[in-house]
Backbone as a printed PyTorch tensor [residue, N CA C, xyz], in Angstrom:
tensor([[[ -4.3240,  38.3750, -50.1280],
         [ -3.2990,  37.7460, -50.9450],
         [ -3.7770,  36.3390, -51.3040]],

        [[ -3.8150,  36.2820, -52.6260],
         [ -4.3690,  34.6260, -53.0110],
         [ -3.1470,  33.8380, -52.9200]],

        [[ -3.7150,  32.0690, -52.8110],
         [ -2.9060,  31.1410, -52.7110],
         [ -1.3610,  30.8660, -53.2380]],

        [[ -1.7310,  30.9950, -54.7640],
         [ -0.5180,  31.4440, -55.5820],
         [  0.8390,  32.4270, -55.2920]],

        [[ -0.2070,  33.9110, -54.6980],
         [  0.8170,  34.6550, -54.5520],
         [  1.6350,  34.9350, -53.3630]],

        [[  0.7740,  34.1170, -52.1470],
         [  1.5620,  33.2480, -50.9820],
         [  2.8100,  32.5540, -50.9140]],

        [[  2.5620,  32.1360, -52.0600],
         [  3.1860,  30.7720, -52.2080],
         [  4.4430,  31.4560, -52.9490]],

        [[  4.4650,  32.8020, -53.9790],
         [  5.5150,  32.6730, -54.5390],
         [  6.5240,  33.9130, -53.6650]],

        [[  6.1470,  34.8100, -52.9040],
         [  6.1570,  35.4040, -52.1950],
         [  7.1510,  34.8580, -50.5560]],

        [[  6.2500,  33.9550, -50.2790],
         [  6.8690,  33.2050, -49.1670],
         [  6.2740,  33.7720, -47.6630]],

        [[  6.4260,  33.1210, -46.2500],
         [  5.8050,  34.0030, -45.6920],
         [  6.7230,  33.4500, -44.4890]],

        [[  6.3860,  33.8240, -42.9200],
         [  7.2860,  33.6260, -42.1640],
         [  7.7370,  32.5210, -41.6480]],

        [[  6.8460,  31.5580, -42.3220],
         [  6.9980,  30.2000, -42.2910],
         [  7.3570,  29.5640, -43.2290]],

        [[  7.9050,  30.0130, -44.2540],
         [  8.3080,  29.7910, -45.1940],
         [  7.2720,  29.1420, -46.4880]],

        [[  7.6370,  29.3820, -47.8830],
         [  6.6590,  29.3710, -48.4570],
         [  5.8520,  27.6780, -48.9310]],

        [[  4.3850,  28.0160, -49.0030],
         [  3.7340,  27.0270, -49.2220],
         [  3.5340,  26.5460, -50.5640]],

        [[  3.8610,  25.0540, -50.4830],
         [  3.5550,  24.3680, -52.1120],
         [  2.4250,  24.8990, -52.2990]],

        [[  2.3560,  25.1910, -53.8560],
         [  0.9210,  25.1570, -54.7060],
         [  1.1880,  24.6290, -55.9610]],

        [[  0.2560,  23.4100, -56.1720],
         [  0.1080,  22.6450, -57.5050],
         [  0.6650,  23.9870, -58.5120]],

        [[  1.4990,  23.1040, -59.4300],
         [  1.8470,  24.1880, -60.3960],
         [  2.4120,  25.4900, -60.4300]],

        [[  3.1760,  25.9960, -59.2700],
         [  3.7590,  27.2430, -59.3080],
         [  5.2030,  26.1750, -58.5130]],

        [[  5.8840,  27.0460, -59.6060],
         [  7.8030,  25.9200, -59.2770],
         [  8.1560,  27.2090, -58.0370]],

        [[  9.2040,  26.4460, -57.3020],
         [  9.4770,  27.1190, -56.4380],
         [ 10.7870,  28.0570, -57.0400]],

        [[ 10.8870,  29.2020, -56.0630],
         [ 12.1970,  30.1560, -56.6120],
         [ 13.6660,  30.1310, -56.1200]],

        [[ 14.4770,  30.2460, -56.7160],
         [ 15.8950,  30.0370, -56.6340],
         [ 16.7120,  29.5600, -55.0860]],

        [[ 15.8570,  30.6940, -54.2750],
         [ 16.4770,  30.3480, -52.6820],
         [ 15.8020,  29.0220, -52.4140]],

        [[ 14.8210,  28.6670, -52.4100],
         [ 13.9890,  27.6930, -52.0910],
         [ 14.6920,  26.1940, -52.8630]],

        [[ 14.5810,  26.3010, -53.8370],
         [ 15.6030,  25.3410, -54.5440],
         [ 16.9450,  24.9420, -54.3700]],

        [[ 17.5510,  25.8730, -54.1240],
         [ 19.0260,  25.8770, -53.6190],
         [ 18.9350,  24.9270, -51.7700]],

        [[ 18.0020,  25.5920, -51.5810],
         [ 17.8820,  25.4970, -49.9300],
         [ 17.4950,  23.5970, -49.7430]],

        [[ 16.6290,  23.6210, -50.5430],
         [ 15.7600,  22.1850, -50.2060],
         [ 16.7190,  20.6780, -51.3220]],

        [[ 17.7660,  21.6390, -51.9290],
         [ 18.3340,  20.6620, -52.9930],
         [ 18.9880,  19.1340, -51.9480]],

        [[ 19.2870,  19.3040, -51.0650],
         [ 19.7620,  17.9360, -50.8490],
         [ 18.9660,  17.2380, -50.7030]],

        [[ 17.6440,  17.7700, -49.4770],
         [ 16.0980,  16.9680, -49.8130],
         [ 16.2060,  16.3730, -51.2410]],

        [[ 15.5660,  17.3910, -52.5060],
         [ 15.4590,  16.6310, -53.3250],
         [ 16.4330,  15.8570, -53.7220]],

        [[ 17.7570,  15.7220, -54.1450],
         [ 18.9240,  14.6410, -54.3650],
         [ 18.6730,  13.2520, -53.5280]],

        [[ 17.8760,  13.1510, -52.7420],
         [ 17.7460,  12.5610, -51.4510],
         [ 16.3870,  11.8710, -51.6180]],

        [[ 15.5230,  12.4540, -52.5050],
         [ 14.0020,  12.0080, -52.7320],
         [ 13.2760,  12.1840, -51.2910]],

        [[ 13.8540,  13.4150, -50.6060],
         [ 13.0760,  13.3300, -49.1750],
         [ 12.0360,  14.6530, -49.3330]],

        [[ 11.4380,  14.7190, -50.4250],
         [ 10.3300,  15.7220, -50.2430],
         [  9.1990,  15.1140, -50.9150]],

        [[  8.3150,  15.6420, -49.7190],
         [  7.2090,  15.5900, -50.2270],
         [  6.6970,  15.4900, -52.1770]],

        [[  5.8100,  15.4930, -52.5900],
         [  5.2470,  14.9250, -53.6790],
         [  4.8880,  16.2540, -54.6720]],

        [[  4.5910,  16.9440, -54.2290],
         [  4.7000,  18.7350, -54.5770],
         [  5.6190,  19.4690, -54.4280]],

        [[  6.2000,  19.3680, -53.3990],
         [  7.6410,  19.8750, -52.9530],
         [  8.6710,  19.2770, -54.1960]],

        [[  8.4250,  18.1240, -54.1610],
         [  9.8890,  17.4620, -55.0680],
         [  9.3920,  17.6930, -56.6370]],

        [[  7.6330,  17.9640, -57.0300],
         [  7.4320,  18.7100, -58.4320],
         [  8.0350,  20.2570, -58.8360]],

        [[  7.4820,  21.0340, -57.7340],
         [  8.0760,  22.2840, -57.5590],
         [  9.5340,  22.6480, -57.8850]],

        [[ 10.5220,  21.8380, -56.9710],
         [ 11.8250,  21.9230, -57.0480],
         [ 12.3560,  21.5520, -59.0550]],

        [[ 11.6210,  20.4590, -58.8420],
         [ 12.0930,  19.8860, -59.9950],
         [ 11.3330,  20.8820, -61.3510]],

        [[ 10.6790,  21.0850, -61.4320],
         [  9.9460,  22.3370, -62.2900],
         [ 11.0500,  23.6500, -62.3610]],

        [[ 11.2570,  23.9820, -61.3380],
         [ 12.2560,  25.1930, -61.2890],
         [ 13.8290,  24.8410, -62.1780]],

        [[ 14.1510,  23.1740, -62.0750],
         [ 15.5560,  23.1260, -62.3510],
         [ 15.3090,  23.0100, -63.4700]],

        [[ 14.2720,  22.4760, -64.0260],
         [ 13.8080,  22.3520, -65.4010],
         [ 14.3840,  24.0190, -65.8390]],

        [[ 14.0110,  24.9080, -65.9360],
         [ 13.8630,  26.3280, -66.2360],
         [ 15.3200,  27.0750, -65.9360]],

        [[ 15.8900,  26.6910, -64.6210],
         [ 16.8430,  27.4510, -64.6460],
         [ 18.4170,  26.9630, -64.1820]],

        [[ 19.4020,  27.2630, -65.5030],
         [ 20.4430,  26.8740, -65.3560],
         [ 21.1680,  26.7970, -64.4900]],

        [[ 21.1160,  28.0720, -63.6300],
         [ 22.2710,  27.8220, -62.3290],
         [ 21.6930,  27.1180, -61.5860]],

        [[ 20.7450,  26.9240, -61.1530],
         [ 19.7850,  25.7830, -59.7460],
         [ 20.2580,  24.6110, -60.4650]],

        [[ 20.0230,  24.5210, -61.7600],
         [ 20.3300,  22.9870, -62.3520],
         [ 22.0350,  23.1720, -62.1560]],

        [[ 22.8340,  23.3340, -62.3090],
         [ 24.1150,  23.3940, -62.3130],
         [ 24.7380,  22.8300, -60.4550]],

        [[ 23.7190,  23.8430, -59.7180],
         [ 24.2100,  23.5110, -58.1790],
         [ 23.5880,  21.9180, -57.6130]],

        [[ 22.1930,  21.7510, -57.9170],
         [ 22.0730,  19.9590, -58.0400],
         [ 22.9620,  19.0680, -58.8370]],

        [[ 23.9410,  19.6590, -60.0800],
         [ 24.5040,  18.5580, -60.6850],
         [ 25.9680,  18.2710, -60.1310]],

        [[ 26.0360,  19.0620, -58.9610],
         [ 27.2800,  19.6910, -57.7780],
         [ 26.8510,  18.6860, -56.4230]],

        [[ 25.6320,  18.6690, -56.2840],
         [ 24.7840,  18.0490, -55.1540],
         [ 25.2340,  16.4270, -55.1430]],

        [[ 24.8740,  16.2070, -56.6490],
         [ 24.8360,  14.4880, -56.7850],
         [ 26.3840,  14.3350, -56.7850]],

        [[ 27.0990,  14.7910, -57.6920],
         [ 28.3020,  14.8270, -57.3920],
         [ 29.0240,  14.7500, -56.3230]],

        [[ 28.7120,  15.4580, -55.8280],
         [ 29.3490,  15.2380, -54.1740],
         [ 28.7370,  14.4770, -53.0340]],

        [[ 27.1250,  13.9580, -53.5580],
         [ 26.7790,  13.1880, -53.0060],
         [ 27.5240,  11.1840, -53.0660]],

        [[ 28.1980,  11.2970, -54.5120],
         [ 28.5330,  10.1500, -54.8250],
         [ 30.1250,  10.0110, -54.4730]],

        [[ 30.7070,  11.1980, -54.5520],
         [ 32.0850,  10.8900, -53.5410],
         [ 31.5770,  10.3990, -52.4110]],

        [[ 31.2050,  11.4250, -51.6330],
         [ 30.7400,  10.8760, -50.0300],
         [ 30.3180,   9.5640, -50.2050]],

        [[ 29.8560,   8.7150, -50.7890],
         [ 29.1190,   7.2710, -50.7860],
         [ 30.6080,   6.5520, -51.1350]],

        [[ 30.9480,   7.0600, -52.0690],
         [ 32.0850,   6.2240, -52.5970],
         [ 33.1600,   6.1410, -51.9790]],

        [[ 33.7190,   7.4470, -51.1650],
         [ 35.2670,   7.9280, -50.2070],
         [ 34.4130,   7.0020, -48.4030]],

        [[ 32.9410,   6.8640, -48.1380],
         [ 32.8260,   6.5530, -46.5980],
         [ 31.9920,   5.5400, -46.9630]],

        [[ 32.5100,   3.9540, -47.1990],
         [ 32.1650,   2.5850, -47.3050],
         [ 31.5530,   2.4410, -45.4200]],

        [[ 32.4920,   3.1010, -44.0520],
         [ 32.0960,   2.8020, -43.3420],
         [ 30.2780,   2.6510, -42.3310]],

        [[ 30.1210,   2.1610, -41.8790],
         [ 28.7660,   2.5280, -41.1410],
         [ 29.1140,   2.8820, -39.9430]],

        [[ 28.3230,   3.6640, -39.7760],
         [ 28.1720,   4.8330, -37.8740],
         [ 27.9370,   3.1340, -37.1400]],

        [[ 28.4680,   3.6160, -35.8110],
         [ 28.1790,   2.8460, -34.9330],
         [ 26.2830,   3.1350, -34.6650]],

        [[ 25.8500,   1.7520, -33.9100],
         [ 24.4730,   2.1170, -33.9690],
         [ 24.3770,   3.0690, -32.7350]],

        [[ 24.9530,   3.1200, -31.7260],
         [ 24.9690,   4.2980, -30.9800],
         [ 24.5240,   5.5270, -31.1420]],

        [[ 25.8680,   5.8700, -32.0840],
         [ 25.5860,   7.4770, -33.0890],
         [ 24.7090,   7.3760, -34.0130]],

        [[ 24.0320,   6.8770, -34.3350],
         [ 22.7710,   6.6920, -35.2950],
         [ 22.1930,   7.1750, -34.7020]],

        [[ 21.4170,   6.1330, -33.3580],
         [ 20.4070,   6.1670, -32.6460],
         [ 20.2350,   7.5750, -31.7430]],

        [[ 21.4940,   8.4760, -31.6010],
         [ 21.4470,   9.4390, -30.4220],
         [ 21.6490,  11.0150, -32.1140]],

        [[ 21.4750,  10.4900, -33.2090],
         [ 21.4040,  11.4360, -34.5010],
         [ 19.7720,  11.7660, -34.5830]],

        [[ 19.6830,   9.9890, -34.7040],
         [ 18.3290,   9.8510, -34.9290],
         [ 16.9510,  10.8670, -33.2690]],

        [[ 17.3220,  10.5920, -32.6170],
         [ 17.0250,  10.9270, -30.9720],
         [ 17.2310,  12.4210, -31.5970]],

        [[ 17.9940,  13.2830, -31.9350],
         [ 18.6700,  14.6330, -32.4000],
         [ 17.5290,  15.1490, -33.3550]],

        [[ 17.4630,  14.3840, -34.5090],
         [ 16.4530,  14.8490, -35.3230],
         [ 15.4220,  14.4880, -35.3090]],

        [[ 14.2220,  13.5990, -34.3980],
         [ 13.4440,  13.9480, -33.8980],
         [ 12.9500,  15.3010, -32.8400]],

        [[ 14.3790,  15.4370, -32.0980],
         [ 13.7010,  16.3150, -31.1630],
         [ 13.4450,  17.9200, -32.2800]],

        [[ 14.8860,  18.4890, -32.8030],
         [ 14.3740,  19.1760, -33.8970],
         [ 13.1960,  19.3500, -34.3750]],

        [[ 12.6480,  18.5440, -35.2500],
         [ 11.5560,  18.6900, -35.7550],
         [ 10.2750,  18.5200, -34.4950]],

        [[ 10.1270,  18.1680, -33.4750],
         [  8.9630,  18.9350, -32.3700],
         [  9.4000,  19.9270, -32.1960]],

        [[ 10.4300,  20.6620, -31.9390],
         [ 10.3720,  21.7850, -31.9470],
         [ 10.4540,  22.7670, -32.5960]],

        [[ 10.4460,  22.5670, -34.3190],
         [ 10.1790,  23.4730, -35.2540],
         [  8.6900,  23.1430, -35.6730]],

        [[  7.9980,  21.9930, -35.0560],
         [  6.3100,  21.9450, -35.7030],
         [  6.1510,  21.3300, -37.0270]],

        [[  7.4560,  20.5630, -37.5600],
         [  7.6230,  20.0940, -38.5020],
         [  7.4990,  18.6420, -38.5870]],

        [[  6.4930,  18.1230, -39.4990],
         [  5.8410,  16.3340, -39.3260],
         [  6.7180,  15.7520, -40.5140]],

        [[  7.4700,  14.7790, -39.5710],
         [  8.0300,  13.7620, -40.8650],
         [  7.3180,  13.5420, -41.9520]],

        [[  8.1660,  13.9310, -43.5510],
         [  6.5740,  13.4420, -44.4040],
         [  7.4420,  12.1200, -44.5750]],

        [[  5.7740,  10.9790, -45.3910],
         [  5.9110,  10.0250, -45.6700],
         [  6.0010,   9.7570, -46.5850]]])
């Protein structure tokens, strides 16, 4: 199976960026708050964004994403205590060692 068809396919690790092949509907849907968020990677966030380009309903559920991303900003002015940050933050580190997953930068 070549790179490409890895990639569009998916595998048990879920599927791998490749320059130039947009990712497919589940994948988009799945990773949309990442992207709303600018927390993907540099291929990852082309991919996604390539796909919404093309297809209406993925574009429709990101324009749902920001939307409700900007209530939430706008309805919770408050900040977490640094406590609950720090024991979130402590939370989603441990997560990701144990899915094998490296913060990207």
């Amino acid at each position: 199976m070549s790179a490409t068809e890895d990639a569009a396919s998916g595998s048990a690790a879920g599927p791998r960026p490749v320059e130039g092949v947009p990712c497919g509907c589940d994948e988009a849907v799945e990773r949309l708050w990442e992207y709303v968020d600018s927390e993907l990677g540099a291929l990852d966030q082309q991919r996604v964004e390539a796909h919404l380009e093309e297809c209406a309903p993925c574009l429709e559920e990101e324009h749902i994403e920001v939307v409700l991303k900007q209530l939430v900003r706008r309805c919770c002015k408050e900040e977490a205590p640094a406590a609950l940050r720090m024991r979130i933050h402590e939370q989603l580190t441990v997560l990701r060692l144990r899915t094998g997953t490296a913060p990207e930068v």
